[in-house]
BANU-444792 format. One record per residue (C-alpha): residue in three letters; x, y, z; chain; residue number from 0. Coordinates in Angstrom, 3 decimals. Layout:
! residues N
{'Ala', {X, Y, Z}, 'A', NUM};
...
//
This chain:
! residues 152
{'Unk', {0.000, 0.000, 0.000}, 'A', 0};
{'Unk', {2.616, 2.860, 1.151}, 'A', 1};
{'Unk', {5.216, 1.592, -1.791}, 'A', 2};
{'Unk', {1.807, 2.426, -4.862}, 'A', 3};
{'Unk', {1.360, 5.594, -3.118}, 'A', 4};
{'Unk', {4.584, 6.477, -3.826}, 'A', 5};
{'Unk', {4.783, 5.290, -7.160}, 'A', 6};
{'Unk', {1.107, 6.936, -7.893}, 'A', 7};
{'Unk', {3.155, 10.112, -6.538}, 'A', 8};
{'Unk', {6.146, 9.765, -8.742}, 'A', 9};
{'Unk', {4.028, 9.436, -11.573}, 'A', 10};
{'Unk', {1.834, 12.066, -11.323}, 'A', 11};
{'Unk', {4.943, 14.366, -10.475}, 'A', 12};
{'Unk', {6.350, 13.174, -13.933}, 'A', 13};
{'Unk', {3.059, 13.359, -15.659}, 'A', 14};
{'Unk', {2.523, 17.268, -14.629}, 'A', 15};
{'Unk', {6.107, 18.778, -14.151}, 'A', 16};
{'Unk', {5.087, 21.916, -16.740}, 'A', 17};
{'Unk', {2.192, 22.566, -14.462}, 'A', 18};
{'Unk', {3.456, 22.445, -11.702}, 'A', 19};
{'Unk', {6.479, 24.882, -13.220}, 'A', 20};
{'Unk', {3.704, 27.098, -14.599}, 'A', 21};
{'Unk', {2.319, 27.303, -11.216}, 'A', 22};
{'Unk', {5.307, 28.187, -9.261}, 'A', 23};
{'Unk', {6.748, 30.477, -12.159}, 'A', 24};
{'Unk', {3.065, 32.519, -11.292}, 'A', 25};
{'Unk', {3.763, 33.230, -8.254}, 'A', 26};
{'Unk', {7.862, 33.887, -8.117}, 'A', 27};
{'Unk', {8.234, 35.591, -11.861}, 'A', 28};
{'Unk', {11.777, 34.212, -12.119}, 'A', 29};
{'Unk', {13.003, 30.795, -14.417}, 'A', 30};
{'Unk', {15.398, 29.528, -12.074}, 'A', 31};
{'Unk', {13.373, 30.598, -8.903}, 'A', 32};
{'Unk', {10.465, 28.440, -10.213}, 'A', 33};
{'Unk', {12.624, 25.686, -10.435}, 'A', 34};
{'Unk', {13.852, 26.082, -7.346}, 'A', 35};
{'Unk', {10.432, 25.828, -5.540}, 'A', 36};
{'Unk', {9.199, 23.318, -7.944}, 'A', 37};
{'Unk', {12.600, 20.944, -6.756}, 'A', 38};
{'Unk', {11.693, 22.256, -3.180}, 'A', 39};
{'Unk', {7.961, 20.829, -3.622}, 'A', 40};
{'Unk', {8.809, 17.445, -4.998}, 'A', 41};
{'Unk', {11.444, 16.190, -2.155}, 'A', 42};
{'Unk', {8.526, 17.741, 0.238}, 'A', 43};
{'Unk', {5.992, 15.420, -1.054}, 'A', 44};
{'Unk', {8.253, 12.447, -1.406}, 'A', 45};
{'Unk', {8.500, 13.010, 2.164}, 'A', 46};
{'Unk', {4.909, 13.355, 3.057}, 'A', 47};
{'Unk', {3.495, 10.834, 0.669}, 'A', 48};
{'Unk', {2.493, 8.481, 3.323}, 'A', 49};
{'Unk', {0.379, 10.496, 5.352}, 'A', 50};
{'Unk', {-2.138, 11.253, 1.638}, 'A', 51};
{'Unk', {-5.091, 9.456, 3.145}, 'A', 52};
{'Unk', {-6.938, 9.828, -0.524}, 'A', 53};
{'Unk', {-5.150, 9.264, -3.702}, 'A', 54};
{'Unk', {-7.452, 10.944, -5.751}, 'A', 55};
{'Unk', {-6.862, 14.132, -4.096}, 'A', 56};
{'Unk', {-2.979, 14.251, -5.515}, 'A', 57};
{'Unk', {-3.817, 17.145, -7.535}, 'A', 58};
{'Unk', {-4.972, 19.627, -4.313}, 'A', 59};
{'Unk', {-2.454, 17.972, -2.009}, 'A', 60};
{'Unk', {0.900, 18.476, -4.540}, 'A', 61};
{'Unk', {-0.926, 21.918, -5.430}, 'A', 62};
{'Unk', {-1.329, 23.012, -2.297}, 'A', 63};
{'Unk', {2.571, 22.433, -1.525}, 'A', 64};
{'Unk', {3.742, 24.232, -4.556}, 'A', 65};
{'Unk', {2.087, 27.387, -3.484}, 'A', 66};
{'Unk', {2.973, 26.892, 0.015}, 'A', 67};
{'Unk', {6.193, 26.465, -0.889}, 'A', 68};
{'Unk', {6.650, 29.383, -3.547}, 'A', 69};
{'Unk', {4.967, 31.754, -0.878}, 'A', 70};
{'Unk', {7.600, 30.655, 1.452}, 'A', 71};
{'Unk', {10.035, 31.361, -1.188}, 'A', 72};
{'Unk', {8.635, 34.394, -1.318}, 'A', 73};
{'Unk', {9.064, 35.339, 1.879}, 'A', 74};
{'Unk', {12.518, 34.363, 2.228}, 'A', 75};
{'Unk', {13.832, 36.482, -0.571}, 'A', 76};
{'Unk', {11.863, 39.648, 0.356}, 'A', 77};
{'Unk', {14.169, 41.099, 2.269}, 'A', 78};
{'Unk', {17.393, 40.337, 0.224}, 'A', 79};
{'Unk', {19.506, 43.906, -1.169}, 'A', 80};
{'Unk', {21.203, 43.652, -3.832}, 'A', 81};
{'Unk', {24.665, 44.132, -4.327}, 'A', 82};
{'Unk', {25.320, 43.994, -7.685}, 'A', 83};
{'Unk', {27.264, 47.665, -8.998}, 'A', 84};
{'Unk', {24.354, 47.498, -11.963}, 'A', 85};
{'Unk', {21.560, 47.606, -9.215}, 'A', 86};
{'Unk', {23.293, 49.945, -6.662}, 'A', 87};
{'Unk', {23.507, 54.058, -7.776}, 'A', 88};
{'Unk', {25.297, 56.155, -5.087}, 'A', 89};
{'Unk', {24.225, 59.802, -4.742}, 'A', 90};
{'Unk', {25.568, 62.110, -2.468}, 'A', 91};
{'Unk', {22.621, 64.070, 0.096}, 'A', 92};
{'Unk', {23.705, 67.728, 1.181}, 'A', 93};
{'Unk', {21.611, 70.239, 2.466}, 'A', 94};
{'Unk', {23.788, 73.527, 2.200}, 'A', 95};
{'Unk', {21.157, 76.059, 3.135}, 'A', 96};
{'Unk', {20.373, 74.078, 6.383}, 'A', 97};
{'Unk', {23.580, 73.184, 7.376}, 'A', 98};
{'Unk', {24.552, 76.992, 7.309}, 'A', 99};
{'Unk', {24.400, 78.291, 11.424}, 'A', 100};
{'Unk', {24.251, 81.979, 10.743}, 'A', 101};
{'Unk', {21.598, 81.787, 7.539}, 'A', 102};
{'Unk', {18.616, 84.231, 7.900}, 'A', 103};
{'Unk', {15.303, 83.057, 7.089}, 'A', 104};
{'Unk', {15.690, 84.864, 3.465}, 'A', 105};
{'Unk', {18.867, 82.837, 2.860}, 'A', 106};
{'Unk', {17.234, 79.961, 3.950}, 'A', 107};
{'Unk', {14.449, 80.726, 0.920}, 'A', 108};
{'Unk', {16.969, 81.122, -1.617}, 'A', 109};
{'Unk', {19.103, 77.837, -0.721}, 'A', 110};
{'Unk', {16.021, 75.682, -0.754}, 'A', 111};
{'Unk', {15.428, 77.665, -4.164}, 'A', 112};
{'Unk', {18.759, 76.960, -5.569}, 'A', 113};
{'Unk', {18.262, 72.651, -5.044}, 'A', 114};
{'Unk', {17.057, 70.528, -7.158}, 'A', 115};
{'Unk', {13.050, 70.477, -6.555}, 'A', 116};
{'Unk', {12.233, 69.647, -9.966}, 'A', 117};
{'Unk', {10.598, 65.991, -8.633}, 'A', 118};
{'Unk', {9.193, 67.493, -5.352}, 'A', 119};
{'Unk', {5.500, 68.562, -5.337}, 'A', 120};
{'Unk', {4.693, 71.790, -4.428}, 'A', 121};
{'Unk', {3.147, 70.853, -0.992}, 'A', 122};
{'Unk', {6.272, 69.162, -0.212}, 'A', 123};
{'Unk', {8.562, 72.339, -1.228}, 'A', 124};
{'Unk', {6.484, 74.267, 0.911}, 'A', 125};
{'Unk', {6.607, 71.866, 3.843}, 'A', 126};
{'Unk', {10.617, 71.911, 3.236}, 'A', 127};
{'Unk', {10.499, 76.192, 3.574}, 'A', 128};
{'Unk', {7.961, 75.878, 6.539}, 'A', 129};
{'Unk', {10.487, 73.368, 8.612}, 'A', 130};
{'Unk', {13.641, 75.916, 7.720}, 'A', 131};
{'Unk', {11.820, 78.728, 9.218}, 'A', 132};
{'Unk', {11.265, 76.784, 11.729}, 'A', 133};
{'Unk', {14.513, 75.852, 12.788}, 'A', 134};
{'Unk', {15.688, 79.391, 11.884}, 'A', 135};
{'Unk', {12.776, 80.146, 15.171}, 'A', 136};
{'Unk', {14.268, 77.414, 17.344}, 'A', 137};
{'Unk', {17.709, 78.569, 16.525}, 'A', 138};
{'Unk', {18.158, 81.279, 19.610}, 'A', 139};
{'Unk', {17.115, 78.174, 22.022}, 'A', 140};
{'Unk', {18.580, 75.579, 20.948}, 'A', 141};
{'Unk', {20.809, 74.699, 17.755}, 'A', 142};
{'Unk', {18.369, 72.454, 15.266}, 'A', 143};
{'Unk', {19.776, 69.311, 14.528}, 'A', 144};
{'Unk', {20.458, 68.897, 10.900}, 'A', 145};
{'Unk', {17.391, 67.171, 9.227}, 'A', 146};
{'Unk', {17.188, 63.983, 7.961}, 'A', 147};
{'Unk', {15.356, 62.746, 4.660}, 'A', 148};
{'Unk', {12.322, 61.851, 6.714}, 'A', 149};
{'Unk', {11.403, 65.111, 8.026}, 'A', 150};
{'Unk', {11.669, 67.005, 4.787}, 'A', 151};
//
């Protein structure tokens, strides 16, 4: 009995390897990733044959551990960074007008001018001018600490 369900599971793995690609490529979007999870699946169920109670539920069963496995995959690989040169651009971040102790609020104005805004809404320029004034406000208690990205 245990020796025909794994040969009825070797066969149907045989019998349905593009689908079972096709599946996994759906959820990962990457050839060899696919393959990868579609490998992962088949030792899996070659494991866990015995404990298939109904044959004729294969399909769901060897289904259900592709996705569960390319989700996993997924999850895995989420959080990898890349560190290939292609990928990776390095761009320097200065802030000259806020860095500047001794700017008045009009030289404040005119630095923020001066940068590169072109790809920042208008709200968000606005918001940038509003926080230097600020700062310029706070500057007789305390010195502001220079800004970070977030707070612009």
């Amino acid at each position: 009995m245990r020796q025909d369900i794994y040969d009825l599971t070797v066969a149907y793995i045989l019998e349905n390897q593009e689908k079972f690609y096709r599946l996994a490529y759906s959820y990962v979007q990457d050839r060899d990733s696919a393959l990868d999870v579609v490998q992962n699946s088949i030792c899996q169920a070659l494991e866990k044959c015995w404990g298939l109670r109904n044959p004729a539920a294969m399909k769901t069963w060897f289904y259900r551990i592709v996705v569960n496995e390319a989700l996993q995959y997924l999850r895995r690989h989420k959080k990898e960074i890349s560190t290939e040169p292609s990928e990776m651009r390095e761009e320097p971040y200065q802030e000259e007008g806020f860095l500047k102790a001794d700017a008045g609020s009009g030289e404040v104005y005119e630095q923020i001018q001066k940068l590169s805004l072109i790809h920042i809404s208008e709200p968000t320029r606005l918001g940038m001018i509003s926080y230097a004034v600020f700062c310029l406000k706070k500057k007789n208690k305390n010195p502001p600490p220079p800004p970070t990205p977030y707070c612009l």
